[in-house]
N, C-alpha and C positions, 0 to 999 in steps of 0.2 A: 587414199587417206585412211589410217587408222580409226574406226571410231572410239571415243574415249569414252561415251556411253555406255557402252558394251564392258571395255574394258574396266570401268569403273563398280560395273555389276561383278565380272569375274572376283576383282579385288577384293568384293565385300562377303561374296563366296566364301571365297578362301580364309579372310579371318575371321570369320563367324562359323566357317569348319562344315556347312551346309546350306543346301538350299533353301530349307526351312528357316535356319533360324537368321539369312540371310531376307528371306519374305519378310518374315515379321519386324527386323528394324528397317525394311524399305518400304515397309508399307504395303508391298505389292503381291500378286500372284504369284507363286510357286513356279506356274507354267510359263509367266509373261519372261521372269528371270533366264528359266534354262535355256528358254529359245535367244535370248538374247546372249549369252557364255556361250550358244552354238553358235551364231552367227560370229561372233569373235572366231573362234576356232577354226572354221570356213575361213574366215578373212586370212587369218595364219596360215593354214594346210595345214596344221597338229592342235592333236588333240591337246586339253591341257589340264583337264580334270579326269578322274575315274572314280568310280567307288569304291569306298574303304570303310564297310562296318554300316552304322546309321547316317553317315555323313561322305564327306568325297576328302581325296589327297590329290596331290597333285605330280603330272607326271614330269619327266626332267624339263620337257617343253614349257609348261605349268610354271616350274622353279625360276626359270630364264625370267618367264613373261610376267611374274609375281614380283621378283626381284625392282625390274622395272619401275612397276606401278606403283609400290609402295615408295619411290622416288619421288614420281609423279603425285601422289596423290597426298603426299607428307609436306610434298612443297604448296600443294595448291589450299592446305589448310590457312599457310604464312599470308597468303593473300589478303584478306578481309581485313588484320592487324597490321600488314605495311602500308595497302593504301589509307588505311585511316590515318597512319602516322606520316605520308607522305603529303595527302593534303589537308594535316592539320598546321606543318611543317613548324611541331613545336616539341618534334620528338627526334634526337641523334641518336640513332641507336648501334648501340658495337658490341656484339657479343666476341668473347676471347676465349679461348680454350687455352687451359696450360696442364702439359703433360708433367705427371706425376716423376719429382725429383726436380723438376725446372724452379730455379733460385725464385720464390715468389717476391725477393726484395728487388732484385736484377728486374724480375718482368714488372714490378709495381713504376720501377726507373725508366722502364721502356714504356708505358702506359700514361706516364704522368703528362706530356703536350698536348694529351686531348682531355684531362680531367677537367678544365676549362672553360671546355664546350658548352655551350647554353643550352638545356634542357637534354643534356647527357642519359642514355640510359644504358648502361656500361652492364654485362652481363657476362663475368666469368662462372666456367664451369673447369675444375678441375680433375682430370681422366687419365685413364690408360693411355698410352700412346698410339695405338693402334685403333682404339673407340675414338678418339679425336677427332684420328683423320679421316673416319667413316661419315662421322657427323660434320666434318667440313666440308665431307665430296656431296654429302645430303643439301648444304647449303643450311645446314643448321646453327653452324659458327663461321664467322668473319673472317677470321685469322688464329693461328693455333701457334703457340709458344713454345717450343720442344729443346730440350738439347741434343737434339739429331738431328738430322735432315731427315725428307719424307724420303721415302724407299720411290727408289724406279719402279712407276704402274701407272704405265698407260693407260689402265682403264681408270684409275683415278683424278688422271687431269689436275695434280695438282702441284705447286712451284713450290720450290725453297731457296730462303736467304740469310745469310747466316749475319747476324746483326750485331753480337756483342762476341766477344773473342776478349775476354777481362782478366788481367791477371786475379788470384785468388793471394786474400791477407787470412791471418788467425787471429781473433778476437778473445777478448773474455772479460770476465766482471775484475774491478779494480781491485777486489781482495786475494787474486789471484797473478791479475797481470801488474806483476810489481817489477822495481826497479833490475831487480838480481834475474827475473825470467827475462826480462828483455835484454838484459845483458848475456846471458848464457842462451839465446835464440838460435838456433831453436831446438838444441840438445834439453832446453830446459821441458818442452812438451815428454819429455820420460817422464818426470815428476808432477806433471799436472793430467788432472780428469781431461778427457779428450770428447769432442760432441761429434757425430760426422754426420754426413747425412747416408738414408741406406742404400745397400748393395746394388739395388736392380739402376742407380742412376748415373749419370754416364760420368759426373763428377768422381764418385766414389774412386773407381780403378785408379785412376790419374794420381791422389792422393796417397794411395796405397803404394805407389811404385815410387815416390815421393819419399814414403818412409822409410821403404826399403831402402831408397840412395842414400839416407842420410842416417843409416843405421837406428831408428827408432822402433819401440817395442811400445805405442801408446796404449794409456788405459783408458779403453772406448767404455764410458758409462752412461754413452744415448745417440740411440740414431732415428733420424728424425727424414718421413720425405718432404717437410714443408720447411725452407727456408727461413723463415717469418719466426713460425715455431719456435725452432730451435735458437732462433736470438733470444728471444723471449726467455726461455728455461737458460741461457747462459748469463743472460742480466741477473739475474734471480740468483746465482752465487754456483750453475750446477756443475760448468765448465768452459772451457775455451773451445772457440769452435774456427770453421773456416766459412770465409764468404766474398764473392766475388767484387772485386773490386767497384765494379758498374752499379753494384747495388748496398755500397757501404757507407752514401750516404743516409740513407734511413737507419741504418744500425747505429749512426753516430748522435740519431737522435733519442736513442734509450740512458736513460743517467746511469753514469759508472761504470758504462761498457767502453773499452779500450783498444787501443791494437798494439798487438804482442809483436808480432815481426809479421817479411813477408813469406807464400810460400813459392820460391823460386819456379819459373818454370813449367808451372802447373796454371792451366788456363781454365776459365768454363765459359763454353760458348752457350750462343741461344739462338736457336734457327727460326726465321718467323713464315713460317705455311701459309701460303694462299690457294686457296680453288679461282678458277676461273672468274667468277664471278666478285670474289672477293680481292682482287689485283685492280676493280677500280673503285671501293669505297672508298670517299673521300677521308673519312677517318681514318682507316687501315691506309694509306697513302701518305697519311702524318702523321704516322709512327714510323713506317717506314723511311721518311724523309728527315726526320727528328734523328734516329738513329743513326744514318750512313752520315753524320757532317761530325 
C-alpha cells in the first residue's frame, strides 16, 4: 500500500519548491520530512526529487508522481465542504462548465429543469475547452458544455453526448428587421450590420460557408464569444445576429428583438461531458434526461 503520508509530504515539497520552507508551513523538522520523501522513494524504486540551486526539482519520475498527487490532494481538499453539504442535505450543488463560444442561451435552455431545485447551488465557470476538460477529469466540475465532443484520452476517463443538434434562425432589433428584410431573406443581410460570434468557435465556420453558398458579402460590425452578449448589443439597435434555435426562446424575451429568417442547413450542436464520477449526479442526470425527450 502506498503511504499517502509520505506522499503528502513529497507534495508539499514540491510546491513550496524546498524542504525548508516545506518544514515551516508543516510545522515540522527539516529532517523528520526528507526521511519521510525517502521512504516514499524506497517505496517507488525512483528517485523523485534532486537538487536544483537552494531548493529541489523534480525528476521525470518526480513529474509522474507530482502529477498524481496534486489530483489526490486537490480532491481531498472537496471533502470537508461536501460532507457538510451532504449531511446538511439543504445544499444541491452543480457546478457547469461552458466552453468558450458555447451558445450561453442554448446552455441557459439546457440548464433550466434543474433551476427549480430547492436550495440549488448552481456554479458556472466559463473556460477554454481544453482547461474544462482538465478541471472536470480533477473532479472540479459536474458536467462541461462544449460544442465538440471530448477528444479520445484514455487517460481522461471522460464520456460525451451530444444533446442539442438545433437549427440556427437570424435575429435583430425591430428598426432593422422590417417588413422588406424579411421579404428579401436572406440576400437582404448585404444591407444589414451583421453580429457573429468569433472565429475560434465551432459555429462560426459553418455560417461562413453558409455565406459563401448564398453569395453574401456581410458587414460584420461585432463578434462576440458570449451568446447572451451579443443578443444584448443586437436588442440595443447594433445588428442582426444568428442564434440557435434551442436557445431562442430567451432571445424572444428582450423587447423588439425579432426573427428575420431561417439559416438553412446550418446546425449548432452542444455536447454535454461527463467524468466518471459525474455520469451519476442526480442533477447532471436531469439534464441529461430533460434534453434527450
Amino acid at each position: 500500500m502506498l503511504n499517502y503520508r509520505h506522499l503528502y509530504y513529497f507534495w508539499v515539497v514540491t510546491k513550496e519548491g524546498g524542504f525548508a520552507r516545506a518544514a515551516a508551513r508543516l510545522d515540522m523538522a527539516i529532517q523528520t520530512i526528507s526521511a519521510q520523501v525517502r521512504q516514499l522513494e524506497k517505496a517507488l524504486g525512483h528517485q523523485l526529487l534532486k537538487p536544483a540551486g537552494r531548493g529541489v526539482a523534480m525528476t521525470e519520475a518526480g513529474q509522474a508522481a507530482f502529477a498524481r498527487a496534486e489530483e489526490i490532494f486537490q480532491l481531498g481538499q472537496l471533502i470537508p465542504e461536501e460532507v457538510r453539504e451532504a449531511t446538511s442535505g439543504k445544499i444541491a450543488r452543480l457546478a457547469v462548465g461552458l466552453s468558450d463560444g458555447t451558445s450561453k442561451l442554448a446552455a441557459h435552455a439546457l440548464l433550466a429543469p434543474v433551476l427549480g431545485t430547492p436550495a440549488l447551488r448552481l456554479l458556472c465557470h466559463e473556460g477554454e475547452f481544453e482547461q474544462l476538460l482538465g478541471e472536470l477529469a480533477m473532479h472540479h466540475l459536474d458536467l462541461v458544455l462544449a460544442g465538440q465532443p471530448a477528444p479520445h484520452n484514455p487517460n481522461l476517463r471522460l464520456a460525451s453526448e451530444r444533446l442539442v443538434e438545433s437549427p440556427v434562425d437570424w435575429y435583430g432589433p425591430a428598426a432593422l428587421v422590417q417588413k422588406s428584410a424579411v421579404a428579401g431573406f436572406p440576400q437582404s443581410l448585404d444591407r444589414l450590420p451583421i453580429l457573429l460570434p468569433t472565429g475560434h468557435t465551432a459555429l462560426r465556420p459553418r455560417l461562413e460557408r453558409w455565406f459563401d453558398a448564398q453569395g453574401l458579402r456581410p458587414n460584420i460590425v461585432g463578434e462576440f464569444e458570449d451568446s447572451a452578449l451579443m443578443a444584448v448589443f443586437a436588442a440595443r439597435g447594433l445588428g442582426v445576429f444568428p442564434v440557435s434555435r434551442f436557445g431562442a426562446a430567451d432571445v424572444a424575451l428582450m423587447r423588439g428583438v425579432r426573427r428575420l429568417g431561417p439559416c438553412d442547413g446550418v446546425q449548432e450542436e452542444i455536447h454535454a461531458i461527463r467524468s466518471r464520477r459525474g455520469q451519476h449526479h442526480p442533477l447532471v442526470l436531469q439534464v441529461m434526461a430533460a434534453a434527450r425527450r
